[in-house]
C-alpha positions, 0 to 999 in steps of 0.5 A: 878748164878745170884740172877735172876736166882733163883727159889722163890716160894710161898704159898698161892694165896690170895691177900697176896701171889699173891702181894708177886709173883708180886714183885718177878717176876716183879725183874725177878725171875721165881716164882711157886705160890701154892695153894692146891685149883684149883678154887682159883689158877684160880682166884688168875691167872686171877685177876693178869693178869688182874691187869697186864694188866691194869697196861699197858694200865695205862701206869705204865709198859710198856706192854711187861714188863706185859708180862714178869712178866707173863712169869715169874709166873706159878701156881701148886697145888702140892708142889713137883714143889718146889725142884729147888726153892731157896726161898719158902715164905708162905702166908697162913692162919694165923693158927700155926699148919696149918702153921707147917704142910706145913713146915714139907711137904716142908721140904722133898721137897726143897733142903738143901740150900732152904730158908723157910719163913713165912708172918705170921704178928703176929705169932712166926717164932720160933714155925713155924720152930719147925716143921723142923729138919733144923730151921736154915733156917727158917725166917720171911719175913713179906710184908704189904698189898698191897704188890706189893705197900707196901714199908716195908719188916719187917725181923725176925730172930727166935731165932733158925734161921742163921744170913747169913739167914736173912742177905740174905734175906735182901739182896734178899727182898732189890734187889726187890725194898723193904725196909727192917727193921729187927725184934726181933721174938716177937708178931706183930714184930715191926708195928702189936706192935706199931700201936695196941694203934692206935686201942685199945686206940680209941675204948677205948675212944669211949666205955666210951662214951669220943667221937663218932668214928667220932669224934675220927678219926677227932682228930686224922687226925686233931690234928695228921695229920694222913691220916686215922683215927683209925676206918677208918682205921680199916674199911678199913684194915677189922675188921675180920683181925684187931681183930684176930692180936690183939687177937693173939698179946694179947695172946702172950703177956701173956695177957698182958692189954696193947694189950687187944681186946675190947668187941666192936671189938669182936661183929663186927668180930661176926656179919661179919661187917667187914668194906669195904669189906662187906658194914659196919663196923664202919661207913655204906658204903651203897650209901644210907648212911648218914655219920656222922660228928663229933664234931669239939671242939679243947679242946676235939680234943686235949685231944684225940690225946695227949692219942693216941699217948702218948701210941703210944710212949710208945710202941715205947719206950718200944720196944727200951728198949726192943731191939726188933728193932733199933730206926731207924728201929722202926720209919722207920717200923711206918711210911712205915709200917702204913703210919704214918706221923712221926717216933714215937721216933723223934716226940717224941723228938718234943713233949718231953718226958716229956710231953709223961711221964705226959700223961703216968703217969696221965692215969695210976695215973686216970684208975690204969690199968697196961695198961697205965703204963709208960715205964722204959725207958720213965720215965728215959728219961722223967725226964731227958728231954733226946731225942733220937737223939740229945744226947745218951741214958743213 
């Protein structure tokens, strides 16, 4: 049987799960999307075809390959369509035992060769698979969205999960035109890890009244060369979904303050400003707004940037010391995962560890707070004006 031939399946119709079914169908495989709800099912249906469609008449597929793909793709609302799939991937709501529930239903459905995987972008693989009598086959295979456009696959192995599962799911994720990076099974993996200073440290800044959100985002995108600024980019992920991987990632962390929410996210996830998606968050998306323009100073631009990304380092740091992922696969994960415009490990052999190391030690020297305590192995590294990938780490 060739790797076409094979069955995927998917849970789950929702931007998430349907962007998964695109990939899949589009490398020719016949894909099964199930969702226990026929209006979503229908929608899920209809919003593909037509982006399909599009997607022809854009000339960015040719339309009998739109045709494919829609022959490759059929929609159930019962399970027991799963049986003959060699690879079933949940992308459902981001709830553990909702989540367990289905893999213990699926279970008693796929055959015993049936890789099970989750999306989940924060959640622990090994509890999600603790619903099963097989956990050896169970996996993460976390896609970004936009799916179908998103480069980055991130891969984790639960602790209980069989290293030929997840080196063929690797392969399987790579043959569709993806690029993977393998994880350790830790909260936020590698990206929803890394990128949460991005945020926290922001917000941070903007609730001690240090600058505006539009000035912030100006430093960062300015001083930085970020695309999108934190509270832009928070606006445009939703904060409804920012602020629950945060929580979850907090959470997990045993409350650890490096990954604690802010009050100032909490209230928008409250009040349902969501960001984009609903006409406010951050910033006001009414035609009618007037957007804010930020204080241009270098000085204060600069002094932002330099904490921003001096905890985004450290994280990425300590995730190395850790051995959570590979140096490489850390920087390849920030900058397709999240877009950045530097691995975060060799932008900070440009900027040098020294320098990341008096940032780190003055925060924590001026605040107290665990949060900005410096990484064991950036002060290692810091002193002794090492680099990742011009010389090996001691």
């Amino acid at each position: 049987m060739s790797s076409k031939d094979k069955t995927i399946g998917v849970i789950g119709s929702g931007a998430m799960g349907a962007g998964i079914a695109q990939v899949a169908a589009t490398a020719g495989h016949k894909v099964i999307v199930y969702d226990n709800n026929a209006a979503a099912l229908a929608k899920a249906k209809s919003a593909m075809w037509a982006l399909l469609d599009k997607l022809a008449e854009k000339q960015k597929i040719k339309p009998e390959a739109a045709a494919e793909i829609k022959t490759n793709i059929s929609f159930e609302e019962d399970l027991v369509h799963f049986k003959d799939c060699t690879l079933v991937i949940e992308a459902i709501v981001e709830n553990l035992e909702v989540k367990q529930k289905v893999f213990a239903q699926l279970e008693n459905i796929v055959s015993s060769g049936c890789v099970l995987a989750s999306n989940t972008s924060s959640l622990s693989i090994a509890s999600i698979a603790s619903a099963c009598t097989n956990t050896s086959r169970v996996v993460g295979i976390h896609f970004f969205n936009p799916a179908a456009v998103m480069p980055l696959v991130e891969i984790i192995p639960a602790i209980t999960t069989a290293a030929a599962v997840a080196q063929q799911s690797k392969a399987w994720v790579e043959s569709w035109g993806k690029i993977c990076v393998m994880a350790k099974d830790t909260p936020g993996f590698i990206v929803n890890r890394v990128a949460r200073s991005f945020y926290g440290e922001s917000i941070r800044m903007y609730e001690e009244g240090i600058a505006d959100i539009a000035t912030i985002d100006w430093a960062l995108k300015q001083f930085g060369g970020f695309k999108m600024g934190p509270f832009e980019l928070m606006d445009f992920i939703g904060n409804d979904v920012n602020f629950k991987v945060t929580e979850s990632v907090w959470e997990q962390f045993f409350f650890d303050p490096r990954f604690k929410p802010s009050l100032t996210q909490k209230r928008l996830y409250e009040a349902k400003l969501f960001g984009r998606k609903s006409g406010r968050g951050y910033y006001d998306y009414a035609e009618s707004a007037i957007k804010p323009e930020p204080l241009k100073d270098a000085a204060l631009g600069k002094m932002i940037f330099d904490r921003v990304i001096a905890m985004l380092m450290n994280e990425a740091i300590d995730s190395v010391y850790l051995r959570l992922a590979t140096k490489e696969d850390i920087d390849l994960a920030m900058t397709l995962g999240v877009n950045y415009p530097k691995g975060l490990l060799r932008w900070a052999d440009e900027i040098g560890l020294d320098h990341v190391l008096n940032t780190m030690s003055s925060l924590y020297e001026l605040y107290g707070e665990e949060r900005y305590r410096p990484c064991l192995l950036l002060k290692h590294m810091g002193k002794e004006k090492q680099k990742f990938y011009t010389q090996q780490m001691a």
